[in-house]
C-alpha positions as CSV (number, residue, x, y, z in Angstrom):
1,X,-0.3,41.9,35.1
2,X,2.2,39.1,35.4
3,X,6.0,39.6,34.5
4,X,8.8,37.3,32.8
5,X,11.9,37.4,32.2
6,X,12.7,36.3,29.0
7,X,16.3,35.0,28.2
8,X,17.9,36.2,24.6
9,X,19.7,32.8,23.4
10,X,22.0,31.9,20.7
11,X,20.4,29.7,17.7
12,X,21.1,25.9,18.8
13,X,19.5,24.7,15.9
14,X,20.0,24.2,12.5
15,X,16.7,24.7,11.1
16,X,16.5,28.2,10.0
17,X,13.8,28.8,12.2
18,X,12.2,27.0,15.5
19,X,9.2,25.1,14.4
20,X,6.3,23.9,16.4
21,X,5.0,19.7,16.2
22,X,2.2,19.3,14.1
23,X,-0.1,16.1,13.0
24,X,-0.2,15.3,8.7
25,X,-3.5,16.5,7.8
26,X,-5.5,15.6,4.6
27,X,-8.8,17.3,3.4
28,X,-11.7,15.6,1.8
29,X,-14.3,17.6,0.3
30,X,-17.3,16.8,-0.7
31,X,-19.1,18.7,-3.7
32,X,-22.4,17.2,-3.6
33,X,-24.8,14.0,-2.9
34,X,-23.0,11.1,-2.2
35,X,-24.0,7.3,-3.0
36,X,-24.2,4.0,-1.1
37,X,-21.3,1.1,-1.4
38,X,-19.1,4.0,-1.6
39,X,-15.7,4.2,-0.2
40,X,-13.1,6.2,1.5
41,X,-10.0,4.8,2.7
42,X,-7.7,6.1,5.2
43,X,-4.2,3.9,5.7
44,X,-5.8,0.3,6.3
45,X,-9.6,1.4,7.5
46,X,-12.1,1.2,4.6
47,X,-14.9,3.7,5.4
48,X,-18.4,2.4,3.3
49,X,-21.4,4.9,3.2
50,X,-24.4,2.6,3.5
51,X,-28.2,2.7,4.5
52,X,-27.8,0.7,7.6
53,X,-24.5,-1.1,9.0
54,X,-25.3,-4.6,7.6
55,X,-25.2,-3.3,3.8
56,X,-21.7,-3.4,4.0
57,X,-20.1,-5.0,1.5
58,X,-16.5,-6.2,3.0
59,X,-16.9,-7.5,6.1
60,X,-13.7,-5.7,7.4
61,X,-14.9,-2.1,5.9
62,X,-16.4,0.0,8.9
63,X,-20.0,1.3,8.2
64,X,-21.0,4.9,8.1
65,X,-24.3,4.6,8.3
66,X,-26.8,7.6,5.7
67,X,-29.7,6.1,5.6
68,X,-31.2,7.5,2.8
69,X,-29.8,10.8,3.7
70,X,-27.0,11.3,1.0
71,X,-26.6,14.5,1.2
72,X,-22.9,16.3,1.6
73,X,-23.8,17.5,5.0
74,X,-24.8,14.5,6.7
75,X,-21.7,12.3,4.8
76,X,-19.3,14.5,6.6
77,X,-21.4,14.1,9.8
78,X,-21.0,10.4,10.0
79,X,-17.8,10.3,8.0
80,X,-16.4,12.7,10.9
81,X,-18.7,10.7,13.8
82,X,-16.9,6.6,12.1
83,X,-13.6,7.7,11.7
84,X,-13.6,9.2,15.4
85,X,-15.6,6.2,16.5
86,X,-13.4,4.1,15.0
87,X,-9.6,5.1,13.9
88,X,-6.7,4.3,16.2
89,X,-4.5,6.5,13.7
90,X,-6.5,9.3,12.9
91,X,-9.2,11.9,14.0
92,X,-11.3,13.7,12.1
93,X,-13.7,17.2,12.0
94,X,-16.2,18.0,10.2
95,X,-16.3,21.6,8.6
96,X,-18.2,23.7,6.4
97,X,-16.6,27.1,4.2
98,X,-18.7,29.0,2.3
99,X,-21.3,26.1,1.7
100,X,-18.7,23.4,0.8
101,X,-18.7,20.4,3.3
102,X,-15.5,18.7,3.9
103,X,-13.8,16.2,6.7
104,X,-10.1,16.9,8.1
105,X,-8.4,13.9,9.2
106,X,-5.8,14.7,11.1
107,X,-3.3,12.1,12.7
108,X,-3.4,11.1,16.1
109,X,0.5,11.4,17.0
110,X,2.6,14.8,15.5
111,X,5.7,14.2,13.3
112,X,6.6,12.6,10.4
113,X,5.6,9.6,10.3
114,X,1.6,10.5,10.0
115,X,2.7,11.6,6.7
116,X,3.0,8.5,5.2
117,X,-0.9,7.7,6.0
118,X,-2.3,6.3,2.7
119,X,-5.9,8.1,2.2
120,X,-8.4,7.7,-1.2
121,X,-12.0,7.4,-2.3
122,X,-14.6,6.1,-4.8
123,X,-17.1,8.7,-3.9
124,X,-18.5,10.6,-7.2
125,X,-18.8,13.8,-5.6
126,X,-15.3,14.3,-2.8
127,X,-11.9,14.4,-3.0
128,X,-8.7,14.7,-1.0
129,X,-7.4,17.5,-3.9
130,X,-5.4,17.1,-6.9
131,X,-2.9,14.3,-6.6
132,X,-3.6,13.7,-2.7
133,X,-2.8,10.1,-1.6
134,X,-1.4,11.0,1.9
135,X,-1.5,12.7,4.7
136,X,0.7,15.5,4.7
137,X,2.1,18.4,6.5
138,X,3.6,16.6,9.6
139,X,6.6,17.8,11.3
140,X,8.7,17.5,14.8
141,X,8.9,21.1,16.5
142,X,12.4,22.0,17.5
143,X,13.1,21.1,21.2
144,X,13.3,24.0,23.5
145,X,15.0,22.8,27.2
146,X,13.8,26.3,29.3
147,X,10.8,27.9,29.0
148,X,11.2,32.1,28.0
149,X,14.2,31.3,25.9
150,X,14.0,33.6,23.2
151,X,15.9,33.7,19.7
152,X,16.3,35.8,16.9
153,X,15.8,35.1,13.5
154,X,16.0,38.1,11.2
155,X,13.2,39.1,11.2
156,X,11.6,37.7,13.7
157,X,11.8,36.4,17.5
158,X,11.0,33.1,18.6
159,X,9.8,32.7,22.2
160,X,9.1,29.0,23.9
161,X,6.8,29.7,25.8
162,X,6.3,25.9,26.8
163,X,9.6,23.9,27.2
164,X,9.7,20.5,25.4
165,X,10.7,17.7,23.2
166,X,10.3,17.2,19.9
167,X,6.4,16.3,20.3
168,X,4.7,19.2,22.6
169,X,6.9,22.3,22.8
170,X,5.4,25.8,21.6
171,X,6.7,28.5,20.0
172,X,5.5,31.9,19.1
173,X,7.0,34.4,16.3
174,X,6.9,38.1,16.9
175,X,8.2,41.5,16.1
176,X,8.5,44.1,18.8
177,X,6.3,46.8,18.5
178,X,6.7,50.6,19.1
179,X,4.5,52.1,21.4
């Protein structure tokens, strides 16, 4: 068993509560077959489903290559496998819930400014959700200078347990327990 000593601190920020950094994140889902020429764009990169990488039909657009696979399951497989491949801005993972295939794309650096990441498609069958045109969800975490520094905030306490800027410090929320 290892032992810390934790040090009860006065709030030195003004957000309400201590917040950890996180990347802007956007969902695509797909809902069923997909079909060739079809797009998804994520800020300047033009993803284009096609049978093999010279059907593209912008030379700039970046191939994510089916074959005659157009199934859900194997879009998000090379959707996730191009963007990864590919994307200085983003990265991407492929997931499945209860049957329904979709990409996250999340942004490479934390904070705000992944937030403003344009994202849209032309694919019949996905979507980034109701009125989805960006990344969201980014934030800056609230700099902790001392590892173990703990704060209360009703009803909850906050303890860094990794001391750090803006861009990689960690926080975790609890409630002492009774035992």
């Amino acid at each position: 068993m290892v032992y810390q000593e934790l040090y009860l601190k006065s709030k030195w920020f003004s957000d309400v509560a201590p917040k950890n950094p996180k990347p802007a994140t956007a969902t695509l889902t797909f809902s069923g077959a997909i079909e060739v020429a079809k797009t998804v764009t994520i800020g300047d990169d033009v993803f284009e489903f096609v049978a093999t990488a010279d059907d593209i039909t912008e030379e700039t657009n970046i191939p994510v290559v089916v074959g005659d696979v157009l199934t859900a399951e194997n879009a998000v497989a090379k959707l996730t496998a191009a963007i990864n491949a590919k994307s200085e801005i983003v990265t991407a993972v492929a997931v499945n819930t209860d049957g329904t295939d979709a990409v996250v794309v999340s942004c490479i650096a934390v904070g705000t400014a992944g937030n403003n990441i344009s994202v849209e498609t032309d694919v019949t069958n996905a979507s980034w959700g109701n009125d989805v045109t960006k990344l969201s969800g980014g934030q800056y975490g609230t700099p902790c200078p001392e590892v173990n520094s703990i704060v209360y905030v009703d009803p909850y306490y906050y303890w860094c347990d990794k001391e750090g800027n803006k861009d990689n410090v960690s926080w975790k929320r609890f409630i002492p327990a009774t035992f």
